[in-house]
Structure formats: structure tokens, C-alpha cells
N, C-alpha and C positions, 0 to 999 in steps of 0.2 A: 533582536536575537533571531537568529534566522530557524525554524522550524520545516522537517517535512511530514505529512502526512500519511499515515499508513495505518490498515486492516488487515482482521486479522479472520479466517473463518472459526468459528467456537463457538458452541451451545453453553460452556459454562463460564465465560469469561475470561477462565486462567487457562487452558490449553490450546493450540491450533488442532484441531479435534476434528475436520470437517471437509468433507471432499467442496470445489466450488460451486459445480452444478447443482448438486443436492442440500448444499449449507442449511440450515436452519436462521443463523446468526452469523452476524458480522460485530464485531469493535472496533471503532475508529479512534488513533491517539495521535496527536501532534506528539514530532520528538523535535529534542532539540539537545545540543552536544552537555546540557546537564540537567533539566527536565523533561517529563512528558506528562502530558497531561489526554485524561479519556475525553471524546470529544462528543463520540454518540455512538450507541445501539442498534443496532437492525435488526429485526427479527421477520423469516419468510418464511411461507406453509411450505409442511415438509415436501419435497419433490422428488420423484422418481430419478435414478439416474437411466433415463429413456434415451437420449439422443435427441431429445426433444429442446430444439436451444431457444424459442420461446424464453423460458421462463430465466434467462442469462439476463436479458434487458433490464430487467427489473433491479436488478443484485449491481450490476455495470452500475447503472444511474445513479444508485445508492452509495457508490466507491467512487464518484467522481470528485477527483481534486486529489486522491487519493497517489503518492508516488509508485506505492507498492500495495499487493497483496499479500499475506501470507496463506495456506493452503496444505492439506493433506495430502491431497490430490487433485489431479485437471488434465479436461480434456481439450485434446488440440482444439476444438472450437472455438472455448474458452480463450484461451489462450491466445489466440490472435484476434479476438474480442478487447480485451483486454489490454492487448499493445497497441489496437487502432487506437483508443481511445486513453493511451499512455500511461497506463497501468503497470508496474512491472508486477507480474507473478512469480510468486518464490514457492519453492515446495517446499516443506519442512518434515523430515522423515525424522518420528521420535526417533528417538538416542538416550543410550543409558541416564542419567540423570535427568536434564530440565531441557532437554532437546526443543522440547516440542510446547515449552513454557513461554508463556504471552511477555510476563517481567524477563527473563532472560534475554529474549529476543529480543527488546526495548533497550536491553543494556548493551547488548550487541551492537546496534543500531548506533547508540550516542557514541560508542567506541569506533564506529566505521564514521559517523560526521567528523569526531574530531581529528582522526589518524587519515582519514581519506583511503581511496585505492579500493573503495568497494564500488564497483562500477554502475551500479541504480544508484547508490546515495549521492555517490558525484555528480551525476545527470543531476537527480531533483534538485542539487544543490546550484548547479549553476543554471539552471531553469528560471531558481528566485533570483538570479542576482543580473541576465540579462534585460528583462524589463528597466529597472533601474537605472543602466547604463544606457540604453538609448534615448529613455527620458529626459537625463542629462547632456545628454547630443541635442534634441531638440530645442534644450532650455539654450543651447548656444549661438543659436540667431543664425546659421549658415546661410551662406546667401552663395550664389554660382557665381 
């Protein structure tokens, strides 16, 4: 079953609640187009939003493998931080009901694996599947 991986910034687990620079906490869940599962926790001393990108490194490191972010807010810094190191950052601006809800967003997500045509999922998705195909190129003995 193929899975991608994705965080969320949130101090309480069930909301995206949290600008990136200054997050408190991160949640990380494998989705997959009919479970997800929580993978692991972050938590980082609270931080000023200074312009001070220092303290970015730490948070990056901690989302690696990661396809996407989810987020409050972010700063350009951030943000090409975060593409270098192939992250996509999403923003998430509540919205009347569950906008800005971790389980909503998760079911969002298994409805964009299966139906396709959300342009991060599709990348992470074909990310996993080219490893695979050239490893099976190599299993086929080419010779010049």
C-alpha cells in the first residue's frame, strides 16, 4: 500500500493552530488512500517570530521524509527552506467548520490519493513509485 507522509504544525494535536517559524509542535501521519496512521510528535521551545532562521533547521530536520507540511502561516524563508529540502508547505486558513481540523485534512488528503489531480500528492506519489522502476531496469542485465 503505497503511503505518503505529512505534518502538521499544532500544539493540541487536533488543529493546524501554528505559524512554522514559531510552532511549538509538529504531528506526523502516514496517509494512505484508506488509512492513516500517527507516526510521531515534535515538540520545540516556544520561539520568537524574530526573522531569526536559525531555529528553522531544527523543525526542517524533524519533517524530513515528510511530503508536505501543513501550517498557519509562513515565512518566505521558510518556505524555500522547505522546497529545497522537498517539503511542500500548505497553508491552511480556518474556515467555517473543520477548515483547519488535522482528521478533516487527512480525509481530504486520502480523497486527493485516490481521485488524483492534487498536484503535491501526485508528486509524493510518483516519487514512491520511481525508485521501484529503475530497480527493475537494473534487475534486467542491460548490456551496450
Amino acid at each position: 500500500m503505497t503511503t505518503i507522509r505529512v505534518a502538521f504544525a499544532s500544539d493540541d494535536r487536533v488543529r493546524v493552530n501554528q505559524h512554522f517559524g514559531a510552532a511549538e509542535g509538529f504531528v506526523i501521519h502516514d496517509v494512505g488512500p484508506d488509512k492513516t496512521a500517527l507516526v510521531a510528535v515534535g515538540e520545540f521551545v516556544a520561539a520568537a517570530m524574530d526573522g531569526n532562521e536559525d531555529k528553522l533547521a531544527a523543525k526542517i530536520d524533524f519533517l524530513a521524509g515528510c511530503a508536505a507540511v501543513f501550517v498557519m502561516a509562513i515565512g518566505a524563508s521558510a518556505i524555500k527552506q522547505l522546497v529545497a529540502a522537498d517539503i511542500q508547505p500548505v497553508r491552511v486558513a480556518p474556515a467555517e467548520g473543520c477548515g483547519d481540523r488535522i482528521d478533516a485534512i487527512l480525509a481530504d488528503i486520502q480523497a486527493g490519493m485516490r481521485a488524483g489531480g492534487v498536484p503535491w500528492i501526485d508528486k509524493a506519489l510518483a516519487a514512491q513509485k520511481s525508485p521501484e522502476r529503475f530497480a527493475r531496469m537494473a534487475e534486467e542485465a542491460w548490456e551496450e
